[in-house]
Biopython code that builds the backbone (N, CA, C, O; Angstrom):
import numpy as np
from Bio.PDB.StructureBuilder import StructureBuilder

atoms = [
    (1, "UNK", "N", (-118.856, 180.881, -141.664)),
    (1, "UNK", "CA", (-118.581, 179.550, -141.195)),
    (1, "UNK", "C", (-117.439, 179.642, -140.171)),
    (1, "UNK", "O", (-116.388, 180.157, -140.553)),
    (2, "UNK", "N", (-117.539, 179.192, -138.904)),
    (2, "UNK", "CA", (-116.839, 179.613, -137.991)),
    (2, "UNK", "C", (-115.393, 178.229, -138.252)),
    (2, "UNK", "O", (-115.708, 177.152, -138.758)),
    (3, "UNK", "N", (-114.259, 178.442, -137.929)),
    (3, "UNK", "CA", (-113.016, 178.012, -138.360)),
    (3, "UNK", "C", (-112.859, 176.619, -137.390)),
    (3, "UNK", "O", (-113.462, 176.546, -136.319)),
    (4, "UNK", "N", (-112.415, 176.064, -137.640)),
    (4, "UNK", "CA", (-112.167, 174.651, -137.418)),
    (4, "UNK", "C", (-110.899, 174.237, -136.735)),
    (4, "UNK", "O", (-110.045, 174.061, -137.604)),
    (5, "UNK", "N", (-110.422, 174.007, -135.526)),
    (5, "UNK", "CA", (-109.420, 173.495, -135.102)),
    (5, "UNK", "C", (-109.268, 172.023, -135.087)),
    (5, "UNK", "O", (-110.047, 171.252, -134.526)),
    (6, "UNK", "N", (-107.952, 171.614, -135.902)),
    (6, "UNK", "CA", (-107.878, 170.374, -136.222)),
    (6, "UNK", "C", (-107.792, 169.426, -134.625)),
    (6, "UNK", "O", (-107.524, 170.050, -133.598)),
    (7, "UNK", "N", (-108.040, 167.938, -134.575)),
    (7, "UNK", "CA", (-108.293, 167.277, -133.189)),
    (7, "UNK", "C", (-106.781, 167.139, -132.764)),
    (7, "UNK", "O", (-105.826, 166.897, -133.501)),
    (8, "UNK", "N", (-106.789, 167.343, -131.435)),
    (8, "UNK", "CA", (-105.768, 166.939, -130.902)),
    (8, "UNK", "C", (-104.487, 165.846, -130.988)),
    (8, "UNK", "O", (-104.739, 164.922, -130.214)),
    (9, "UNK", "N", (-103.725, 165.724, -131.390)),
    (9, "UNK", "CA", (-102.964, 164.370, -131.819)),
    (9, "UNK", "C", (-102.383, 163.431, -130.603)),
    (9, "UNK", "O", (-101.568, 163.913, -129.817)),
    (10, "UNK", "N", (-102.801, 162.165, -130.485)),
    (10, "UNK", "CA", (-102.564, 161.516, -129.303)),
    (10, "UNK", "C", (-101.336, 161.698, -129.105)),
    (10, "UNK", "O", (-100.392, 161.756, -129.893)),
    (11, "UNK", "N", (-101.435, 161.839, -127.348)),
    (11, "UNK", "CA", (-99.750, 162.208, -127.159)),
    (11, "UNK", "C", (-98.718, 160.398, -127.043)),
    (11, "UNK", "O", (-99.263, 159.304, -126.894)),
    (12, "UNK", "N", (-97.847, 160.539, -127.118)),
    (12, "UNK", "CA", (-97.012, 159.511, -127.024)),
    (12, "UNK", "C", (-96.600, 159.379, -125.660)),
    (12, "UNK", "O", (-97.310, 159.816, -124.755)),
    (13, "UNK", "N", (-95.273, 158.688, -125.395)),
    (13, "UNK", "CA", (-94.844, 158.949, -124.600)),
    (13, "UNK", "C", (-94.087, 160.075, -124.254)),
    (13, "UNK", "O", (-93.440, 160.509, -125.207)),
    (14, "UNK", "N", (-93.891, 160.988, -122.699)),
    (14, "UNK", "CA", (-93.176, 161.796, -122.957)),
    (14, "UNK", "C", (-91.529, 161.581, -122.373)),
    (14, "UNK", "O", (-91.193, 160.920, -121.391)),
    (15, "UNK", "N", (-90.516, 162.472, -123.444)),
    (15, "UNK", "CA", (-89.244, 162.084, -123.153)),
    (15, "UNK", "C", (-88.341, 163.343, -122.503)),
    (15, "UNK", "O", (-88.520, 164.529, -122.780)),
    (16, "UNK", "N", (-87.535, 162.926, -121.765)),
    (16, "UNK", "CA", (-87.062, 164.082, -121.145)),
    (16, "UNK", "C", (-86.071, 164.695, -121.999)),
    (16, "UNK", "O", (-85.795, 165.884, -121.841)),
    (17, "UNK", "N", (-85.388, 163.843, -123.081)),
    (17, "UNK", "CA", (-84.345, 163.967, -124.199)),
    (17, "UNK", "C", (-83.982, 163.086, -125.000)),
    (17, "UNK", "O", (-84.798, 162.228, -125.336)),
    (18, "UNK", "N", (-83.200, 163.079, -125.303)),
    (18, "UNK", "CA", (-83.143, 162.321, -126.612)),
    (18, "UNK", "C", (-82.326, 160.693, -126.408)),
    (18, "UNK", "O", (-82.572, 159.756, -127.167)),
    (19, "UNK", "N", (-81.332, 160.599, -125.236)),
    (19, "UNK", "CA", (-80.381, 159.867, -124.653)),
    (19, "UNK", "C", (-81.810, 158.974, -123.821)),
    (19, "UNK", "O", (-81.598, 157.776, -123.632)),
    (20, "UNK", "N", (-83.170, 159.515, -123.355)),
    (20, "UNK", "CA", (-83.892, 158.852, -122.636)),
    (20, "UNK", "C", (-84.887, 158.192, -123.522)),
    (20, "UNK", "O", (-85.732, 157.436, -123.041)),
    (21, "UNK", "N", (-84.815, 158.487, -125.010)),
    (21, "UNK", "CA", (-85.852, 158.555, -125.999)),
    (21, "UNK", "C", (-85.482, 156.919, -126.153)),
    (21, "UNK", "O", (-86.151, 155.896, -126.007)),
    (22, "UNK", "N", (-83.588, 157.279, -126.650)),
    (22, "UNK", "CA", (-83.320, 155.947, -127.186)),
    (22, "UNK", "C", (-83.345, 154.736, -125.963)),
    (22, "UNK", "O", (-83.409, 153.509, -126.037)),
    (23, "UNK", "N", (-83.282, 155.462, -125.074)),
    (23, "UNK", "CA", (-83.179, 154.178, -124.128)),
    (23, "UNK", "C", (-84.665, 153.655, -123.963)),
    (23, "UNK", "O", (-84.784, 152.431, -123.999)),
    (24, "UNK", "N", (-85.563, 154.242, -123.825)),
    (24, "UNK", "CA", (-86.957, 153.890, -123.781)),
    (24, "UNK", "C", (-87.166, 152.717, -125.188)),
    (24, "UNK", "O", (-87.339, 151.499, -125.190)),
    (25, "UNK", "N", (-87.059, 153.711, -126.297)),
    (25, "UNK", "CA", (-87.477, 152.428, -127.286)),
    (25, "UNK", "C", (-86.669, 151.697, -127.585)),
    (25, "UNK", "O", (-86.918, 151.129, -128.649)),
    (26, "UNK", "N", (-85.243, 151.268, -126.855)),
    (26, "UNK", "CA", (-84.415, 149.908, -126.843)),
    (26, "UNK", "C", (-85.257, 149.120, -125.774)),
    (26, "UNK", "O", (-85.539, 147.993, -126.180)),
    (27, "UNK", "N", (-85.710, 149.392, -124.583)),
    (27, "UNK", "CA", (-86.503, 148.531, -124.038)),
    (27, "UNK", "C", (-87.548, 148.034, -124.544)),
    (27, "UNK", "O", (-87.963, 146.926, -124.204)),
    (28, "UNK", "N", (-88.231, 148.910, -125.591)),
    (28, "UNK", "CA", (-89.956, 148.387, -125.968)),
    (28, "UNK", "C", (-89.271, 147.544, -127.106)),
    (28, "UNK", "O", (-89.987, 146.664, -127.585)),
    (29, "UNK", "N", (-88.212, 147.649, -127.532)),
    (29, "UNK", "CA", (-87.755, 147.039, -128.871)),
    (29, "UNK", "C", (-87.153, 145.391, -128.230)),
    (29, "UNK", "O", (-87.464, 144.411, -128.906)),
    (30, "UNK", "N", (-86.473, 145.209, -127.191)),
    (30, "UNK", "CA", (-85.828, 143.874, -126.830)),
    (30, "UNK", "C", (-86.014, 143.083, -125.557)),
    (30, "UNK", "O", (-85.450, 142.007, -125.358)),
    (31, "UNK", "N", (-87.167, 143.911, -124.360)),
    (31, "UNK", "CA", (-87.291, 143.632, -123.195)),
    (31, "UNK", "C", (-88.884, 143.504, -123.290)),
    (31, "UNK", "O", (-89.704, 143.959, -124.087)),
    (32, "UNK", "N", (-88.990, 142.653, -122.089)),
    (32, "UNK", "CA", (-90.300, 142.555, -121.820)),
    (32, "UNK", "C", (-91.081, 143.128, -120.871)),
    (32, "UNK", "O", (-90.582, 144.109, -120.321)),
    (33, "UNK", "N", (-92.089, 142.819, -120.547)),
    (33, "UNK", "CA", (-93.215, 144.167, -120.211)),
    (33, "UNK", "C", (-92.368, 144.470, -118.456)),
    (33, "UNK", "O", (-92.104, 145.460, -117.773)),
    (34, "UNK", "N", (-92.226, 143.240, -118.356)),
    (34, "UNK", "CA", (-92.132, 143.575, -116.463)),
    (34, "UNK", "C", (-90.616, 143.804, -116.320)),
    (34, "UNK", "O", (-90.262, 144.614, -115.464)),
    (35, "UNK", "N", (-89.945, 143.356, -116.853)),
    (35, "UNK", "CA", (-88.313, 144.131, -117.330)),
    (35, "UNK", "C", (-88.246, 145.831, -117.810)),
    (35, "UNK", "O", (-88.048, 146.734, -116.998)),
    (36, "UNK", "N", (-88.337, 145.925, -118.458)),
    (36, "UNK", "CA", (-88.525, 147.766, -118.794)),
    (36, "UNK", "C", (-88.634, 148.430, -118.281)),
    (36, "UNK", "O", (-87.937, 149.413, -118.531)),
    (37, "UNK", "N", (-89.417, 148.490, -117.326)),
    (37, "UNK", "CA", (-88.980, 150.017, -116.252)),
    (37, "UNK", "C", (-88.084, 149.889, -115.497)),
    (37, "UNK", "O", (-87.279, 150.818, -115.439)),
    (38, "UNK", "N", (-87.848, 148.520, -114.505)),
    (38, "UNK", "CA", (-86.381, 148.224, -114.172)),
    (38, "UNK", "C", (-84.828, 148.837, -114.782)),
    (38, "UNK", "O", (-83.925, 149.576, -114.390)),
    (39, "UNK", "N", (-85.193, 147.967, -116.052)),
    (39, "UNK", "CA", (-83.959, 148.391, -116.900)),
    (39, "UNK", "C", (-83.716, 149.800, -117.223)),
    (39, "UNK", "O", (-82.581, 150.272, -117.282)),
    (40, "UNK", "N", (-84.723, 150.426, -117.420)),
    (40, "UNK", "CA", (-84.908, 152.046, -117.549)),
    (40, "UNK", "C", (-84.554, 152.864, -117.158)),
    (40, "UNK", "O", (-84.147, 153.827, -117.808)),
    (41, "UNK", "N", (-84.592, 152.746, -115.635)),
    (41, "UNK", "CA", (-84.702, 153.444, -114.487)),
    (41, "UNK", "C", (-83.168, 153.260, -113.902)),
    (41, "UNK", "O", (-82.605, 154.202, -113.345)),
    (42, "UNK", "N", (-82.516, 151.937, -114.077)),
    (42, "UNK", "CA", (-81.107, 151.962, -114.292)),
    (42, "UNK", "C", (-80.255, 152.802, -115.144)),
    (42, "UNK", "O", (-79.520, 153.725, -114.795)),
    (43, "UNK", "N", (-80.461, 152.358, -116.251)),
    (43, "UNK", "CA", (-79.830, 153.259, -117.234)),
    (43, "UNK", "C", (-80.026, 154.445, -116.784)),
    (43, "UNK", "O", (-78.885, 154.816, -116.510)),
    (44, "UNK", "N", (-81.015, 155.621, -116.426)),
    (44, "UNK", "CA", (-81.333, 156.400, -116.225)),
    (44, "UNK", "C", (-80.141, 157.142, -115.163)),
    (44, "UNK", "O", (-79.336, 158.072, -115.171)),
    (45, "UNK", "N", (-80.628, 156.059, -114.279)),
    (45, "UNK", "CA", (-79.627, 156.832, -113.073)),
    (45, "UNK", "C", (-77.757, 156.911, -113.178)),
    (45, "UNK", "O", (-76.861, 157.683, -112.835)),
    (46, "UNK", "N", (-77.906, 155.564, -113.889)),
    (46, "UNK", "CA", (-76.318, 155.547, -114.324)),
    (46, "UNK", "C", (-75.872, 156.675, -115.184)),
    (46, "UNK", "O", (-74.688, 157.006, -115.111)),
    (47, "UNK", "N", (-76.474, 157.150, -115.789)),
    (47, "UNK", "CA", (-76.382, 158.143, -116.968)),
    (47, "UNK", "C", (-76.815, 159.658, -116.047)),
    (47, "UNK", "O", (-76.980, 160.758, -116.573)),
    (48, "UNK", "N", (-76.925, 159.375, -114.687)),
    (48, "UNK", "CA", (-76.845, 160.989, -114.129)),
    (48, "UNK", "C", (-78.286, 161.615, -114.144)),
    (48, "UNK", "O", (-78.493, 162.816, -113.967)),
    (49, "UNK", "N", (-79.142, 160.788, -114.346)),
    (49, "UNK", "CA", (-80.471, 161.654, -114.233)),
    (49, "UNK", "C", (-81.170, 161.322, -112.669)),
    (49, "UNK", "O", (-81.144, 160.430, -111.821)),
    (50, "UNK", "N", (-81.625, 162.287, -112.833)),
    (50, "UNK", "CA", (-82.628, 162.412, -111.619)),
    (50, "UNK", "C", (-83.830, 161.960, -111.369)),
    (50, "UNK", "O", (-84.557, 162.398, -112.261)),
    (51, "UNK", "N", (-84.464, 161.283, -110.596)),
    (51, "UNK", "CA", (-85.701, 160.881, -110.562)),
    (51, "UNK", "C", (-86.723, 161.870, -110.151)),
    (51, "UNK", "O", (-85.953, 162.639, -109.577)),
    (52, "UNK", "N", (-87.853, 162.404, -110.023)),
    (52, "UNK", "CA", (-88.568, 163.153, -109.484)),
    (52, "UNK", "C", (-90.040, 162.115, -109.518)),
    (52, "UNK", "O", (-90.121, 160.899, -109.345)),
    (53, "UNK", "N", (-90.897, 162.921, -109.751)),
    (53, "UNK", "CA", (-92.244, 162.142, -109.994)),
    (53, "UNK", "C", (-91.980, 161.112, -111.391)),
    (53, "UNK", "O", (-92.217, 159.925, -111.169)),
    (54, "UNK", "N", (-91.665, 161.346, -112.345)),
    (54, "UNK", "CA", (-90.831, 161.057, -113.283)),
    (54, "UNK", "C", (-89.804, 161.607, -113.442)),
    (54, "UNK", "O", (-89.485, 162.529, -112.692)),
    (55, "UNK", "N", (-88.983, 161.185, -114.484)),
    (55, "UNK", "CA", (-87.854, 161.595, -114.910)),
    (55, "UNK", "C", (-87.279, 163.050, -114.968)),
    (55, "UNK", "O", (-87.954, 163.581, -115.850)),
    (56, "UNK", "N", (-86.559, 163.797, -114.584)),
    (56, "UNK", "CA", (-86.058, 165.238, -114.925)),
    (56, "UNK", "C", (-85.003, 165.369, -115.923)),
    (56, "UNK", "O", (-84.528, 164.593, -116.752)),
    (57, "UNK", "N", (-84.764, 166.655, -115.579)),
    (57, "UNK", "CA", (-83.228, 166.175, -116.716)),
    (57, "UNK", "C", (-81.779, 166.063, -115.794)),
    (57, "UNK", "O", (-81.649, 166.104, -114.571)),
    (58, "UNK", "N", (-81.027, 165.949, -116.574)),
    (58, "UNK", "CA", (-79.703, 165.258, -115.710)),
    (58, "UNK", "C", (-79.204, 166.360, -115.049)),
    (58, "UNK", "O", (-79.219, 167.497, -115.523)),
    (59, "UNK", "N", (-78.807, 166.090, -114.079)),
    (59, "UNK", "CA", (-77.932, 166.564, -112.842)),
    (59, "UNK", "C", (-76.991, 167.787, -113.260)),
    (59, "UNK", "O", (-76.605, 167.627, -114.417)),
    (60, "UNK", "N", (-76.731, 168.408, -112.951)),
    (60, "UNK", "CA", (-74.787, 169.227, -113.228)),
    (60, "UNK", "C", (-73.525, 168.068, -112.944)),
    (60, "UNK", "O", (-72.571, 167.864, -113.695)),
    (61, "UNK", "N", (-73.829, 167.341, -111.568)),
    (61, "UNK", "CA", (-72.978, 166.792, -111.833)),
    (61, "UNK", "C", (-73.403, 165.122, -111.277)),
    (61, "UNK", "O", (-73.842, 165.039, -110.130)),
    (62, "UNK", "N", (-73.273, 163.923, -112.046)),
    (62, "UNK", "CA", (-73.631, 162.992, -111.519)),
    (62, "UNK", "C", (-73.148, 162.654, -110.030)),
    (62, "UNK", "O", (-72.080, 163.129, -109.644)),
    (63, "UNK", "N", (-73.766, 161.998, -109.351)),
    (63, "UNK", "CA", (-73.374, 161.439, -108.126)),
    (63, "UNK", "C", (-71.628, 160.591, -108.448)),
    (63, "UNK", "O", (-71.416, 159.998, -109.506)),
    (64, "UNK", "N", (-70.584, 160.704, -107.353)),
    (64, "UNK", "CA", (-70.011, 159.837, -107.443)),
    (64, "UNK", "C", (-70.069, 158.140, -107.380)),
    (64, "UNK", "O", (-71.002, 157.400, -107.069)),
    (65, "UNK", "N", (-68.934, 157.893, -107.729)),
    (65, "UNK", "CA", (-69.046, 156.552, -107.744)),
    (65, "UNK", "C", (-69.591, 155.525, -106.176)),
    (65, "UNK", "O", (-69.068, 156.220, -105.304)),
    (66, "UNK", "N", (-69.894, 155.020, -105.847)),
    (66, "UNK", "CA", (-69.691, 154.656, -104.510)),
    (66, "UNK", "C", (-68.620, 153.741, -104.001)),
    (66, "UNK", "O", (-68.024, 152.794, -104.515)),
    (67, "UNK", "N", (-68.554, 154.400, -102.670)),
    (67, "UNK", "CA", (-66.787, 154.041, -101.892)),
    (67, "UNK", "C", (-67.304, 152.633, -101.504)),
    (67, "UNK", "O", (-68.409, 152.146, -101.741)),
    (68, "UNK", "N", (-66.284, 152.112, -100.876)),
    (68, "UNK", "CA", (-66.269, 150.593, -100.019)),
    (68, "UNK", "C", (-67.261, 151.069, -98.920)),
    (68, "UNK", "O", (-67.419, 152.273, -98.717)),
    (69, "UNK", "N", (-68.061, 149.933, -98.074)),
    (69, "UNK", "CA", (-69.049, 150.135, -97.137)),
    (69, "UNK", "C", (-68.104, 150.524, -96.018)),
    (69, "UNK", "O", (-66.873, 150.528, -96.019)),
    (70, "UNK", "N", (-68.934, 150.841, -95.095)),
    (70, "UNK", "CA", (-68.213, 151.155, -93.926)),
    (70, "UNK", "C", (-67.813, 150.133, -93.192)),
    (70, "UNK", "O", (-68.762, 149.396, -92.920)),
    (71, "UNK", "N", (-66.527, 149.685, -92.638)),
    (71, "UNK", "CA", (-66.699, 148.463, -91.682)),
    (71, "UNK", "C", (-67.749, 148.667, -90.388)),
    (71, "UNK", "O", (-68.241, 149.630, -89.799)),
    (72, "UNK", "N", (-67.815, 146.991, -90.270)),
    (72, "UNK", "CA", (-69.018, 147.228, -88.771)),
    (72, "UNK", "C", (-67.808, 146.809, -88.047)),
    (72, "UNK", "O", (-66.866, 146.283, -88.639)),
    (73, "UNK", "N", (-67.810, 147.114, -86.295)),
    (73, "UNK", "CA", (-67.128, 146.763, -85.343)),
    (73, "UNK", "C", (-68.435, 145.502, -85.063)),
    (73, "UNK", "O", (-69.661, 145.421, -85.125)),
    (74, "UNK", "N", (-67.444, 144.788, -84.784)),
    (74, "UNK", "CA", (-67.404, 143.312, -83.811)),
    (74, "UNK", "C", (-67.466, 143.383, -82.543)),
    (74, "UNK", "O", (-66.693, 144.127, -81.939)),
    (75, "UNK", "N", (-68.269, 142.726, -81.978)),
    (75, "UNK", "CA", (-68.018, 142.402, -80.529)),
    (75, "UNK", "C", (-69.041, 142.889, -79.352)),
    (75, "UNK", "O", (-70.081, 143.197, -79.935)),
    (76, "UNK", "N", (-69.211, 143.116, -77.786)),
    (76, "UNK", "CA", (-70.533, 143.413, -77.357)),
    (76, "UNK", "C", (-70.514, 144.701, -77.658)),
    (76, "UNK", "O", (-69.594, 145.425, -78.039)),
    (77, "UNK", "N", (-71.810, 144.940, -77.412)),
    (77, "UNK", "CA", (-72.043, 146.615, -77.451)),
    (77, "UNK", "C", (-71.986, 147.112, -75.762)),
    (77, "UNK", "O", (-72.680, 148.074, -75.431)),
    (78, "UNK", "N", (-71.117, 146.396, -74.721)),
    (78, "UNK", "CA", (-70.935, 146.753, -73.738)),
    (78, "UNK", "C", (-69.756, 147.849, -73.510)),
    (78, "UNK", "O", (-69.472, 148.227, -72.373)),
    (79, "UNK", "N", (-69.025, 148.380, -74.784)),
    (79, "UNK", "CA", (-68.097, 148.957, -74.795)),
    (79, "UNK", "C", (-66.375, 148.257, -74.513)),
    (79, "UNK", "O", (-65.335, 148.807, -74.874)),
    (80, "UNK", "N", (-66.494, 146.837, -73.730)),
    (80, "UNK", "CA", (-65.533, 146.690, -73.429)),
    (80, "UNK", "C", (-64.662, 145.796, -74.315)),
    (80, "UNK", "O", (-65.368, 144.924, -74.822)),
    (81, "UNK", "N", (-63.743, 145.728, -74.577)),
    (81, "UNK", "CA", (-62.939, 145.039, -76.143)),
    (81, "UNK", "C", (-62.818, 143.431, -76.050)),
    (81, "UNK", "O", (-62.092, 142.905, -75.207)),
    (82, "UNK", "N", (-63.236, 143.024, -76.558)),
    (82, "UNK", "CA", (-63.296, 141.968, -77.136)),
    (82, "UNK", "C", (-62.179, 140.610, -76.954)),
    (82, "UNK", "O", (-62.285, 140.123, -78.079)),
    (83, "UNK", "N", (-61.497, 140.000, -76.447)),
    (83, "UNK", "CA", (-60.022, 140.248, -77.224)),
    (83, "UNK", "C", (-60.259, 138.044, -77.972)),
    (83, "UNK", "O", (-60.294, 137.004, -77.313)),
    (84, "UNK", "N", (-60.330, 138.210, -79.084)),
    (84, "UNK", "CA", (-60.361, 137.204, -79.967)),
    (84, "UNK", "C", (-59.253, 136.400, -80.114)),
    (84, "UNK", "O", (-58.237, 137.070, -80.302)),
    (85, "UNK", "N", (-59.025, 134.886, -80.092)),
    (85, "UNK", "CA", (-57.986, 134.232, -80.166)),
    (85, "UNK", "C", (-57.040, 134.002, -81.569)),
    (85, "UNK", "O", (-57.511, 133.489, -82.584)),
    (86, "UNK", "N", (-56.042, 134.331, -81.489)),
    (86, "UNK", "CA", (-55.181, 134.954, -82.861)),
    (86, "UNK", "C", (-55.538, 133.538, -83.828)),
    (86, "UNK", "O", (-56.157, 132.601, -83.322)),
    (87, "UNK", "N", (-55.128, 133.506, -85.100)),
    (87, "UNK", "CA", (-54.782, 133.124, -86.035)),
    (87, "UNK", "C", (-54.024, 131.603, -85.783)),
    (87, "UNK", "O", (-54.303, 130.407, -85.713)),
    (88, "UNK", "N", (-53.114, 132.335, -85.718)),
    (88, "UNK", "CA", (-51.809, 131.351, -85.388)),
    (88, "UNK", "C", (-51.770, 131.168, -83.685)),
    (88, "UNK", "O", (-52.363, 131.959, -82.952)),
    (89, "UNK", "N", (-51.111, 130.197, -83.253)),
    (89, "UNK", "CA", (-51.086, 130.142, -81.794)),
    (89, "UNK", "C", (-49.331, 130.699, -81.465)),
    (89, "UNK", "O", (-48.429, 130.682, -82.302)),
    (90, "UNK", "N", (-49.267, 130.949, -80.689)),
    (90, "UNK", "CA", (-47.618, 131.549, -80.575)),
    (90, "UNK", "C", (-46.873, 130.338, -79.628)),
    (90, "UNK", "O", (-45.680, 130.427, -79.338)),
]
sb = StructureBuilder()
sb.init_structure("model")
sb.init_model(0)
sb.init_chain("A")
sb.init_seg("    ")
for serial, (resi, resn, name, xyz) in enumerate(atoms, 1):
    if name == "N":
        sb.init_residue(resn, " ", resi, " ")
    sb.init_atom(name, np.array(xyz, "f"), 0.0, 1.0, " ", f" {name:<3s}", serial, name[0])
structure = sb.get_structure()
C-alpha cells in the first residue's frame, strides 16, 4: 500500500515577524476593511521596515527623522531681487 501524504494545510497569512504579526491582527481585530492596510503600512514604516513587493524585514538602520522643508525663494525667476516693502514704514 503505497504511503499517504497528509493534504496541505491552508496557508494563512504570511508574516515577516512577530512585531508585524501583532500589528496585522490588531488591525483585523479593531479596524475596518478599507482602513487596514493604510494603518499597516504606517506602522510598518514607522517601525523601520522596508517595503518591497511586500513587506521585508527591517532595515539596519531606520531612516531618520525628517528635517524642516526646504525654504522656497520668492520672487521672479528673472534672477533679479525683488526688493519688498518692509513691515514697518521708517
Amino acid at each position: 500500500m503505497p504511503s499517504r501524504t497528509p493534504p496541505p494545510e491552508p496557508e494563512g497569512p504570511a508574516y515577516v515577524d512577530d512585531d508585524h504579526q501583532r500589528i496585522a491582527e490588531f488591525a483585523e481585530d479593531f479596524l475596518e476593511d478599507d482602513e487596514r492596510d493604510e494603518f499597516i503600512d504606517h506602522l510598518m514604516e514607522r517601525r523601520g521596515y522596508q517595503r518591497v513587493s511586500s513587506w521585508g524585514p527591517r532595515s539596519e538602520q531606520p531612516d531618520p527623522e525628517p528635517g524642516p522643508e526646504p525654504q522656497r525663494q520668492r520672487g521672479r525667476q528673472g534672477g533679479g531681487q525683488q526688493r519688498r516693502s518692509g513691515y514697518f514704514k521708517r
